[in-house]
Backbone as CSV, one residue per row, in Angstrom:
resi,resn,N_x,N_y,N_z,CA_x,CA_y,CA_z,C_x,C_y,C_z
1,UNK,-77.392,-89.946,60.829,-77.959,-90.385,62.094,-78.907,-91.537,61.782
2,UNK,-78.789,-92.731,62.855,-79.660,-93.736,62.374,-80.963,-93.392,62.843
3,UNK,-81.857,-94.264,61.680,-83.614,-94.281,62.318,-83.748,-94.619,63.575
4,UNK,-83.187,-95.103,64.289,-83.704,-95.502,65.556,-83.356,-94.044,66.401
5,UNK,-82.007,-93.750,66.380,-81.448,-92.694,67.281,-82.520,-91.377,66.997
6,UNK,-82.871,-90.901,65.717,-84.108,-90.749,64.917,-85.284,-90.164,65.670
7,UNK,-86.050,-91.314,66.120,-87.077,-92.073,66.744,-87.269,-91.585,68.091
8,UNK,-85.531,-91.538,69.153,-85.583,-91.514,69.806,-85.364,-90.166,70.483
9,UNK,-85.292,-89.210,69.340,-84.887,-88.202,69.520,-86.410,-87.376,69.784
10,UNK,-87.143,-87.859,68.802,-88.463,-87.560,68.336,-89.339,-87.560,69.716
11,UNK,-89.261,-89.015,70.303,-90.184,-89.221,71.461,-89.728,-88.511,72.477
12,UNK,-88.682,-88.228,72.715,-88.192,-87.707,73.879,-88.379,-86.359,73.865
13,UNK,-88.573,-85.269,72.572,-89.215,-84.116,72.465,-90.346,-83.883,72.370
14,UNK,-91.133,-84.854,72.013,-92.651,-84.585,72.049,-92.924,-84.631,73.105
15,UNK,-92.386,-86.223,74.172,-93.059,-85.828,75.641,-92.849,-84.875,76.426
16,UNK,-91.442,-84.105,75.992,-91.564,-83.115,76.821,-92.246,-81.932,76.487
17,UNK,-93.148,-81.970,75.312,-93.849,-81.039,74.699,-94.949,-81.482,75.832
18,UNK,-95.458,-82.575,75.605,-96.898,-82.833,76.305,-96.869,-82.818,77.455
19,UNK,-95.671,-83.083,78.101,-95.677,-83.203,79.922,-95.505,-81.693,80.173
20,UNK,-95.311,-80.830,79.462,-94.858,-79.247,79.883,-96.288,-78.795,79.195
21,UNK,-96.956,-79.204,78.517,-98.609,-78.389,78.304,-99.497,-79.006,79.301
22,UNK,-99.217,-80.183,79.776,-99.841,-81.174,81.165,-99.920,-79.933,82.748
23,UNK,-98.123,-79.536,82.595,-97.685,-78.428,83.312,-97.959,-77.394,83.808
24,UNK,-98.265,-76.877,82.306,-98.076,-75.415,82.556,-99.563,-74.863,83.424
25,UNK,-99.402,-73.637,83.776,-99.684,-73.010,84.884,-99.867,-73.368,86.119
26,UNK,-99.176,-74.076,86.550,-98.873,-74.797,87.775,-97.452,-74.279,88.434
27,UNK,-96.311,-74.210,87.348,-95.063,-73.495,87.631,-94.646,-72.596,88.153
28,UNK,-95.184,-71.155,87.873,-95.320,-69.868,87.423,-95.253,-68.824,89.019
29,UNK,-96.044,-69.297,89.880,-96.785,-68.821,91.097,-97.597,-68.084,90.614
30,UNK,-97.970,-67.441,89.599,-98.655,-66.675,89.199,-100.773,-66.942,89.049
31,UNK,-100.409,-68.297,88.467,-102.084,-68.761,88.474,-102.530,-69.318,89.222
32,UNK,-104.008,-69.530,89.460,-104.562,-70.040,90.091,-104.991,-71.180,89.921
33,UNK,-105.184,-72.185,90.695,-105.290,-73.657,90.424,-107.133,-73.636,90.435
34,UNK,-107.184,-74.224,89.482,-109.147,-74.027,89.484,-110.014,-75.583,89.295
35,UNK,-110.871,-75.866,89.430,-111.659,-76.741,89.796,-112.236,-76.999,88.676
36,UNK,-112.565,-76.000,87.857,-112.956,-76.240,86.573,-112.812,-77.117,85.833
37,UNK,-113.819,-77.882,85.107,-113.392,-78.684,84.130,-114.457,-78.707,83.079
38,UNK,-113.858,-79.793,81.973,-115.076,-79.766,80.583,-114.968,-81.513,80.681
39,UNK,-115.830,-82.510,80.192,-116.152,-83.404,80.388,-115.060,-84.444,81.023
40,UNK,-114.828,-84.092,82.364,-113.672,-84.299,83.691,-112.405,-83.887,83.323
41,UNK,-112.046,-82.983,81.962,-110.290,-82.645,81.919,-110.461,-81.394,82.512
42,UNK,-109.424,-81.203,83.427,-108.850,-79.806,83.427,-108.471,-79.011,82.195
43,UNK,-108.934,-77.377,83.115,-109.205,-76.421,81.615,-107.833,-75.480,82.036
44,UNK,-107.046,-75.780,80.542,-105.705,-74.606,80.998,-106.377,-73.751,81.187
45,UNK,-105.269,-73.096,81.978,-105.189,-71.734,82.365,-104.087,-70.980,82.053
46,UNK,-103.626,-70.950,80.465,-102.632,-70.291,80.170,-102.997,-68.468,79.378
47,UNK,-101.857,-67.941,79.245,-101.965,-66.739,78.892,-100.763,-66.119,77.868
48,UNK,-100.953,-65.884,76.228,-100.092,-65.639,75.846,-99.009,-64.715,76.247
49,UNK,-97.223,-65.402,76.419,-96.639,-64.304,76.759,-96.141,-64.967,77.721
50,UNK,-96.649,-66.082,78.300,-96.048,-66.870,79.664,-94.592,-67.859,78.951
51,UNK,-93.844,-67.736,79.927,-93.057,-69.014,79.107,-92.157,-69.520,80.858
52,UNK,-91.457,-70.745,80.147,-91.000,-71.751,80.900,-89.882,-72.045,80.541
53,UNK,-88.634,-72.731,81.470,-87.562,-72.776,80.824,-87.414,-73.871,81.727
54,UNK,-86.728,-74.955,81.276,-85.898,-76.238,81.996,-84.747,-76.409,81.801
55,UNK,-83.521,-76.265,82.299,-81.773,-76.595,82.233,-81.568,-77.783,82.566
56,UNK,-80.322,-78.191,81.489,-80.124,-79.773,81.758,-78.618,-79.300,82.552
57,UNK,-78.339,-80.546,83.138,-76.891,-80.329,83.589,-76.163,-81.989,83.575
58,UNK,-75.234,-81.822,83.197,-74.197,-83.157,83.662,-72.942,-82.569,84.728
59,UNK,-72.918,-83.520,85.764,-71.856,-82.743,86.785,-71.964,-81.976,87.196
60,UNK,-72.583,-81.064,87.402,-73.550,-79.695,87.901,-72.757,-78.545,87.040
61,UNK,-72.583,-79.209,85.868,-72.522,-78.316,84.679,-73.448,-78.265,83.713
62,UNK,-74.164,-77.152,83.401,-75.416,-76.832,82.348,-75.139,-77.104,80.892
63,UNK,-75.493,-77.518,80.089,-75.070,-78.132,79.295,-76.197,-77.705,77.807
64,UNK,-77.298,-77.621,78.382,-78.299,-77.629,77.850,-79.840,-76.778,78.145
65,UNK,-80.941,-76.639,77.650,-82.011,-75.995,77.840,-83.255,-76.050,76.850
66,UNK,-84.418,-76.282,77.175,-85.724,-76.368,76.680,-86.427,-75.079,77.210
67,UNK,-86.840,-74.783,76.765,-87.578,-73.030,76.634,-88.850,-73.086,75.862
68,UNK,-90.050,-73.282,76.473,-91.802,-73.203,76.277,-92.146,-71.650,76.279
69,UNK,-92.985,-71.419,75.364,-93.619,-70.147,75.357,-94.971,-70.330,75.077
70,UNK,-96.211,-69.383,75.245,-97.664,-69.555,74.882,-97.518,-68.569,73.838
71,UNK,-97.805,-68.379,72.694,-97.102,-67.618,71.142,-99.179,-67.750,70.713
72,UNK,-99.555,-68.074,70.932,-101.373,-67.601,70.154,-102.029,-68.233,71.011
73,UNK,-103.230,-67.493,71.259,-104.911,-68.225,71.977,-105.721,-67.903,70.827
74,UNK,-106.375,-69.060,69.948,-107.077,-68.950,68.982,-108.526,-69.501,69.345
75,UNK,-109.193,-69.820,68.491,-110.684,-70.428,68.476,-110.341,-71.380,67.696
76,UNK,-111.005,-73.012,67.655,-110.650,-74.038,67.508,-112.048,-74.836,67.514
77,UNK,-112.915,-74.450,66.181,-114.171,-75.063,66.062,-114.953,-75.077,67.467
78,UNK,-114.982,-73.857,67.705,-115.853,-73.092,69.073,-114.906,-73.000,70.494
79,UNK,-114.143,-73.815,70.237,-113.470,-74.182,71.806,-112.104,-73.413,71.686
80,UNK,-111.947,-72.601,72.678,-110.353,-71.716,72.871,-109.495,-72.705,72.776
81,UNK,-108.422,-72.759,72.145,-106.903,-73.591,71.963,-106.089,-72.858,72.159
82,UNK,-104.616,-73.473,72.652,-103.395,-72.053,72.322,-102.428,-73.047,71.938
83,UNK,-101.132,-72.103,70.935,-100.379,-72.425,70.521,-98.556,-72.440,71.494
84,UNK,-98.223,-73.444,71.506,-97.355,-73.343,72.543,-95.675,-73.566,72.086
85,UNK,-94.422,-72.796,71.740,-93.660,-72.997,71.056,-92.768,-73.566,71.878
86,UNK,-91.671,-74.474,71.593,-90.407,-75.101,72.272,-89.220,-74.694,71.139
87,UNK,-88.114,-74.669,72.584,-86.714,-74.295,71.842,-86.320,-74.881,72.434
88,UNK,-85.257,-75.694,72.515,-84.551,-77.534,73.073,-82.912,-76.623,72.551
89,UNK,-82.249,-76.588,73.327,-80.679,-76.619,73.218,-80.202,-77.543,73.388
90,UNK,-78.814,-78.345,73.128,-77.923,-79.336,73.945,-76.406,-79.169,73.223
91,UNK,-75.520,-79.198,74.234,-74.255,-78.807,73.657,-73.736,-80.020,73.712
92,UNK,-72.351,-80.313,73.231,-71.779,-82.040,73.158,-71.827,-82.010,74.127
93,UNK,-72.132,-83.289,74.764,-71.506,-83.855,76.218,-71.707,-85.447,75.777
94,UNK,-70.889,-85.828,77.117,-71.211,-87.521,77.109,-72.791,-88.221,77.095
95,UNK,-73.665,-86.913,77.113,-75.268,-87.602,77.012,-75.765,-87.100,75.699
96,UNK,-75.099,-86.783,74.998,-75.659,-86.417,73.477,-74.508,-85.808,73.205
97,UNK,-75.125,-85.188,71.341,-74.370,-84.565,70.426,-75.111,-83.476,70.699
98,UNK,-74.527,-82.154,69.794,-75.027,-80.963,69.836,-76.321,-81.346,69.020
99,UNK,-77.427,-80.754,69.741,-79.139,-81.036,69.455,-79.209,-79.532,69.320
100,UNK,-80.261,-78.781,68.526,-81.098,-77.711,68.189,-82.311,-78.211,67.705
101,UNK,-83.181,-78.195,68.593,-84.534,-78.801,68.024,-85.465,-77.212,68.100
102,UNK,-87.138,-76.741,67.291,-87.612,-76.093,67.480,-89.186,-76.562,67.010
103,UNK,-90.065,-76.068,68.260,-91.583,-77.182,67.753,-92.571,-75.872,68.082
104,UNK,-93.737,-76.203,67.601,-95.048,-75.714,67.986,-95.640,-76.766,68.359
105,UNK,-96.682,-76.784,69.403,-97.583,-77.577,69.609,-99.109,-77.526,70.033
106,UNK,-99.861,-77.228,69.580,-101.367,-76.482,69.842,-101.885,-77.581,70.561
107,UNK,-102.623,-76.968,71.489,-103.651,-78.039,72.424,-104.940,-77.108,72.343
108,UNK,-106.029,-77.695,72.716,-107.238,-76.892,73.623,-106.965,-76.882,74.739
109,UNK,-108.002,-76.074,75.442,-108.700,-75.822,76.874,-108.178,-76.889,77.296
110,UNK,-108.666,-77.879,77.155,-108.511,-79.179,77.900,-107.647,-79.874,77.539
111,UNK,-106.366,-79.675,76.946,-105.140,-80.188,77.038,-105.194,-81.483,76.348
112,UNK,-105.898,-81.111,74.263,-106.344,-82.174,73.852,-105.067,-81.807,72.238
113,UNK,-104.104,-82.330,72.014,-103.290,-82.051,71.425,-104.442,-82.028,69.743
114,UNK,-104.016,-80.741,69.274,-104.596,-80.466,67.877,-103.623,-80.600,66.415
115,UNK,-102.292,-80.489,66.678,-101.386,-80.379,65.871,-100.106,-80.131,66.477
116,UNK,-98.833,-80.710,65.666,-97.882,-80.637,66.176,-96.717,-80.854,64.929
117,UNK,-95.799,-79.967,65.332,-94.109,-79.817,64.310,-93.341,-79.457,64.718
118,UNK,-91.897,-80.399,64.279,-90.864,-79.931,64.751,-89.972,-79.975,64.165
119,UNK,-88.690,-79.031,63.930,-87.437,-79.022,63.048,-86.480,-79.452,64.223
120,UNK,-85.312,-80.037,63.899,-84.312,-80.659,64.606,-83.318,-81.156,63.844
121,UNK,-82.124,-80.580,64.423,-80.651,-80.985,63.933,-79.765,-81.097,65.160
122,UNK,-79.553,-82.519,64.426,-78.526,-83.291,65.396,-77.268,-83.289,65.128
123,UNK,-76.044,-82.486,65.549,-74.825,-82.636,65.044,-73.976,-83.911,65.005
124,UNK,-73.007,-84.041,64.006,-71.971,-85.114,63.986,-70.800,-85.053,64.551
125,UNK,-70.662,-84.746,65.823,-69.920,-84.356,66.393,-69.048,-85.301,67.473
């Protein structure tokens, strides 16, 4: 696979790492939307055990799926963080090759990214 395709594989999973921790508890019906904040960011409101799922489709055939979970709420040099896992499916179609990607991505309270990894295999298909 070339560096660029690479690259592009990369950005397009991270943002959906960050636009789905931007997200989360907003989805759910479950939480409450709060006013709260720490120096003007909004303070998640997540809870280990919550998770999220997005389906791709071509032709209004499913093809594919990204699957978020909240997997740890730790302490993070005083400030609560949680750890947030992704599972990315994609089967061949005309918009990709078979993709298996799998990430963690820790944020704080305030939705301040602390660390981030991801394994991914792109088939030759």
């Amino acid at each position: 696979m070339g560096n660029d395709m690479q690259i592009r594989v990369f950005i397009t999973f991270a943002l959906m790492l960050v636009t789905a921790t931007s997200l989360l508890g907003c989805d759910n019906g479950d939480s409450i939307p709060t006013s709260d904040s720490i120096n003007g960011r909004n303070i998640l409101d997540l809870n280990v055990g919550e998770k999220w799922q997005y389906e791709f489709f071509v032709d209004s055939e499913q093809y594919g799926f990204n699957e978020y979970e909240v997997i740890a709420e730790t302490d993070h040099n005083g400030e609560k963080s949680f750890t947030i896992a992704s599972v990315l499916e994609l089967q061949e179609s005309d918009a990709c090759k078979p993709t298996t990607a799998s990430g963690t991505l820790q944020v704080t309270q305030i939705d301040i990214p602390i660390s981030y990894q991801m394994d991914i295999s792109v088939g030759s298909g």
